[in-house]
C-alpha positions in Angstrom: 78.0 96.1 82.3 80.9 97.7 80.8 84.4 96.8 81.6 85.1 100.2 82.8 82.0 99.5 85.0 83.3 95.9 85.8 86.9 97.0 86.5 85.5 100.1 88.7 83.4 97.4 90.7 86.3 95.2 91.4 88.8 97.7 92.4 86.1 99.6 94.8 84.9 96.7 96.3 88.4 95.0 96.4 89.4 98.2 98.3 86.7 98.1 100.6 87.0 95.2 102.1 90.7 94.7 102.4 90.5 98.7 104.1 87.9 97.2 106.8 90.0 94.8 107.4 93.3 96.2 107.5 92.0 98.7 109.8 90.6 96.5 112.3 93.7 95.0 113.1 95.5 97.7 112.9 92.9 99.0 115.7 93.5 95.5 117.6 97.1 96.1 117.9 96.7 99.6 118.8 93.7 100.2 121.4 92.7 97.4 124.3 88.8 97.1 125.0 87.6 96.6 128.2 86.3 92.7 128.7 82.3 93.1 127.8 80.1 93.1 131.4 78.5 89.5 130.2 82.3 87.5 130.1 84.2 86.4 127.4 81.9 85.4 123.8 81.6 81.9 123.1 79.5 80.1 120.4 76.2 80.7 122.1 76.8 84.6 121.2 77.2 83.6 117.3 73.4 82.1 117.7 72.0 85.5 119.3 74.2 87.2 116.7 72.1 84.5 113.7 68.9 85.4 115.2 69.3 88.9 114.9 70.3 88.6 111.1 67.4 86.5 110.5 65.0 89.0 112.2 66.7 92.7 111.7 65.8 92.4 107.6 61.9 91.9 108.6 62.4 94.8 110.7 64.0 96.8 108.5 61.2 96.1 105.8 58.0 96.4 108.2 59.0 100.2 109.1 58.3 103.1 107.7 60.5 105.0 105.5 60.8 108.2 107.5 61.7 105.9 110.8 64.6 104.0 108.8 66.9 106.8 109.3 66.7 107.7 112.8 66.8 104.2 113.3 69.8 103.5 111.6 71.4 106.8 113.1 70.9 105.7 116.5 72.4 102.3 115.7 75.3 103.6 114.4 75.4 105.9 117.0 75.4 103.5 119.9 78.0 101.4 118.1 80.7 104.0 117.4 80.2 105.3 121.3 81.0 101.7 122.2 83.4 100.6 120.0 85.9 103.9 120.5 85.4 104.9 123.6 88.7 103.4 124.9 90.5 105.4 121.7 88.2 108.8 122.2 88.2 108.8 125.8 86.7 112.0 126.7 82.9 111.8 126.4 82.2 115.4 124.9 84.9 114.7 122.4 83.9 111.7 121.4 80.1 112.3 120.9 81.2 115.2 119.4 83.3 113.2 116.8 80.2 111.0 115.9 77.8 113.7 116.0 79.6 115.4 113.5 80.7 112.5 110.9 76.3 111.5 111.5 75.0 114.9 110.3 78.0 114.9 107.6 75.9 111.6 106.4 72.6 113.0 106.5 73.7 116.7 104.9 75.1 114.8 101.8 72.4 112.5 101.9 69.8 115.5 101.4 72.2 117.0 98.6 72.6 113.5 96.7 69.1 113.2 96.9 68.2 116.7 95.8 70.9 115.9 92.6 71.8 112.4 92.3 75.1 113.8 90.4 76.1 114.6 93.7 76.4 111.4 95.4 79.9 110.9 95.3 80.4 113.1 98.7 77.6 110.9 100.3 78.6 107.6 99.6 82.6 108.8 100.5 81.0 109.8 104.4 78.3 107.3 104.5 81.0 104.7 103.3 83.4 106.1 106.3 80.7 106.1 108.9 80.0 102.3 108.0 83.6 101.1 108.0 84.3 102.5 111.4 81.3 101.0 112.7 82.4 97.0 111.1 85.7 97.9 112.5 84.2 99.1 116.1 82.2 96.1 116.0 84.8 93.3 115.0 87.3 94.6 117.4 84.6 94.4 120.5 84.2 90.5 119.2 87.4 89.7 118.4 88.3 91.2 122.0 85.8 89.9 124.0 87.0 86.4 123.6 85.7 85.2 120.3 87.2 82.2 118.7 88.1 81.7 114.9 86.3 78.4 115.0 82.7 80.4 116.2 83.3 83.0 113.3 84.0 80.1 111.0 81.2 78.8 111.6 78.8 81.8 111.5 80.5 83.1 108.3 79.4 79.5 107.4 75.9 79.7 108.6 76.0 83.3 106.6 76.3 81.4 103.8 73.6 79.4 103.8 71.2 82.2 104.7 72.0 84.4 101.9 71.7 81.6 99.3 68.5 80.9 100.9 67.3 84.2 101.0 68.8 85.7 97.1 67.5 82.3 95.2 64.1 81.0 97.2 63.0 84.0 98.9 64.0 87.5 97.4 64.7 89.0 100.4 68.1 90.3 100.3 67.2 92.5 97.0 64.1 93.8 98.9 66.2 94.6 101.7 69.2 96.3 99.7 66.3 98.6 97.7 64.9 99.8 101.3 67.7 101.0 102.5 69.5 102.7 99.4 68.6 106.4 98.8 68.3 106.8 102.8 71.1 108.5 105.2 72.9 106.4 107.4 72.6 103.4 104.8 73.9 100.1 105.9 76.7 100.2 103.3 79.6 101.2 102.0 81.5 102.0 98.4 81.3 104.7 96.0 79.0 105.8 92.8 80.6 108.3 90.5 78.2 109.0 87.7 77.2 105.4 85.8 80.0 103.7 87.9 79.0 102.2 91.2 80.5 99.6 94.0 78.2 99.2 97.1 79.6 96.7 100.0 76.9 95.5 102.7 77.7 96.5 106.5 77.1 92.7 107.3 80.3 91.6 105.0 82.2 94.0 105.8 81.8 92.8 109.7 82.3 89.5 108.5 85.4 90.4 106.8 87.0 92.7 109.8 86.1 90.0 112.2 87.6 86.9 110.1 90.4 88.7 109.8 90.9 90.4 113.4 90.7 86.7 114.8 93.0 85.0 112.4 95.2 87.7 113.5 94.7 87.2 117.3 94.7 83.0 116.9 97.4 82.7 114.9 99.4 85.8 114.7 101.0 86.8 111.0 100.4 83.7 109.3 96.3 83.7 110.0 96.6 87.5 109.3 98.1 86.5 105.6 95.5 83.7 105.6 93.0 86.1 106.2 93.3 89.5 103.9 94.3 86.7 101.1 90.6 84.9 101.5 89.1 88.2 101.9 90.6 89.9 98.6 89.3 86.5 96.4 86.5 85.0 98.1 85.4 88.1 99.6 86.0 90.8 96.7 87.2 89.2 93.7 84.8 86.3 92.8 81.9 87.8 94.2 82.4 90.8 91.9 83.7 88.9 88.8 80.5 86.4 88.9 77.7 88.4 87.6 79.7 89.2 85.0 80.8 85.7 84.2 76.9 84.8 84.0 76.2 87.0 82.0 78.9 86.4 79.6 78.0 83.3 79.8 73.6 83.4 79.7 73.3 87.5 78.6 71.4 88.2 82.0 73.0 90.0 84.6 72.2 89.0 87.9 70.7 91.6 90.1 72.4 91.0 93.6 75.4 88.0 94.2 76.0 87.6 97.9 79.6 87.5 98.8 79.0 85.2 101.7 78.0 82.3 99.7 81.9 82.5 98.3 83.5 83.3 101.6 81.5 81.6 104.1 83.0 78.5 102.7 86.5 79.7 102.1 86.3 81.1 105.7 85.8 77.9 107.2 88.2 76.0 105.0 90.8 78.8 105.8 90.2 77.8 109.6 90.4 74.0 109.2 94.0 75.0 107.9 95.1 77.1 110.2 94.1 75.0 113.1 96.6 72.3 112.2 99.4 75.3 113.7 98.1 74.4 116.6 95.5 75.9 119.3 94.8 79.4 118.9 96.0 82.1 121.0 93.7 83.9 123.8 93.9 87.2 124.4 96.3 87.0 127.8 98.7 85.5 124.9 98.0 88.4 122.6 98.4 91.0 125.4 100.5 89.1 128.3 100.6 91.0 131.9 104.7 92.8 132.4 107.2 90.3 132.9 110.8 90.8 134.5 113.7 88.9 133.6 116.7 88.5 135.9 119.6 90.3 133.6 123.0 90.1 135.3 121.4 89.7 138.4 119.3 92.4 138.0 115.4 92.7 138.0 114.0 95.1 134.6 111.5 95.2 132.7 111.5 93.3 128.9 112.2 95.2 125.9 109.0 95.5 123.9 110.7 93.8 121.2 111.6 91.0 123.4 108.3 90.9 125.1 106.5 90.7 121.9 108.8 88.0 119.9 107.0 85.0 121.9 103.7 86.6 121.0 103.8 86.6 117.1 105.2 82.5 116.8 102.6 80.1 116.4 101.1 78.3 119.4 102.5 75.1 119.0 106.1 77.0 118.8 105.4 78.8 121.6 104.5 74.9 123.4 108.0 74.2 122.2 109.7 76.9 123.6 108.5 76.9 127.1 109.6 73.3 126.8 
């Protein structure tokens, strides 16, 4: 690898995953999701969401091909018709939106595959497809009542499953090879001739959610907490390693999952920000109107003073209602 190809796979990938996560709480402070039919997420939603990471790569592996795309499309499909139907809230409109950006992905798909010079204009859709769908995703988590401890922990238990699955069993390569060359591929990034970033769907959600909790929990200071672990644990050393090794050996590794950097900067991230006290629920992100007396008359806060409480820390919040 070069170092125009290194510095191209930094900055990409840097960009990538700071965008995802930027955006999803810029979409948390923005749009209000209705609370999901089954009550608020809780730990024992992080295992279902573990057992369908363990079983979704066997899936995707055991199919044909020619299913993976239709598959993949109607995933996607499902998740973006969730995840913005609050923002997009006519129906026509909004299937309209995703029907469009879904045969966008499979147009350019056809005309990278056709001329593999052409790729750039796939992987730039394919690329927006996936980061609306992690930032759909996080926000429906992060809303419904998830904790920053629970996606600590997964992030964790991430960690552990990709090292076990990159070093003992090569699944994770397997898996990225399936999918690549197809529409709709669980992915995003950019490849512009020999140059070439690719992000996995997975870490991105990882990255939005992290980050869209910290936010929620602990307001500006777990937001800083956040986008700072995500730039270097998330981006920056996962990128830089390969080419450490093979500096340092003369092979290049093939794939370096990110999570087995950030799932343990995630959770150490969390054991500091938890000493600023309990984190914030979401009736403390979004409180109900309040009224204030104000020369003995009854009005409505000011959104500046009705969000001021809302951005300290818990534990200055405690010592203001005090």
């Amino acid at each position: 690898m070069t170092a125009a190809q290194s510095a191209f796979f930094v900055l990409v990938t840097l960009a990538v995953a700071l965008g995802a996560s930027i955006a999803s709480v810029a979409y948390f402070r923005r749009v209000a999701l209705p609370r999901p039919a089954v009550g608020v997420f809780n730990g024992n939603d992080i295992v279902i969401m573990m057992g369908f990471v363990v079983v979704l790569p066997f899936l995707y592996l055991s199919l044909p091909g020619w299913l993976l795309p239709p598959l993949l499309g109607l995933t996607l499909a499902g998740g973006l018709a969730v995840g913005y139907g609050p923002a997009v809230r006519r129906g026509p409109v909004r299937w309209s939106l995703i029907a469009g950006l879904l045969v966008a992905d499979w147009l350019t798909a056809r005309g990278a595959e056709d001329d593999p010079t052409h790729a750039t204009p796939y992987w730039l859709v394919n690329s927006a497809v996936i980061m609306l769908m992690a930032v759909g995703a996080a926000n429906l988590n992060a809303q419904g009542g998830l904790k920053l401890r629970h996606v600590s922990r997964f992030a964790l238990a991430l960690a552990v499953y990709d090292l076990f699955f990159a070093t003992v069993v090569p699944l994770t390569q397997k898996l990225f090879d399936a999918v690549q060359g197809y529409a709709f591929a669980p992915s995003a990034g950019l490849r512009v001739g020999e140059f070439g970033a690719v992000v996995g769907m997975g870490d991105l959600l990882v990255y939005a959610l992290f980050t869209t909790v910290a936010y929620k929990a602990y307001g500006r200071a777990g937001l800083t907490w956040a986008l700072g672990l995500v730039a270097v644990f998330g981006a920056l050393v996962p990128t830089l390693a390969p080419v450490t090794v093979e500096a340092l050996t003369g092979h290049l590794p093939q794939i370096v999952p990110a999570q087995i950097f950030f799932g343990p900067a995630a959770f150490c991230g969390y054991l500091v920000l938890r000493r600023r006290g309990p984190e914030r629920r979401m009736a403390d992100v979004r409180p109900p109107a309040r009224f204030v007396t104000v020369h003995g008359q009854q009005g409505p806060l000011s959104p500046a003073t009705a969000d001021e409480p809302w951005e300290r820390s818990p534990r200055e919040r405690s010592q203001v209602g005090s």
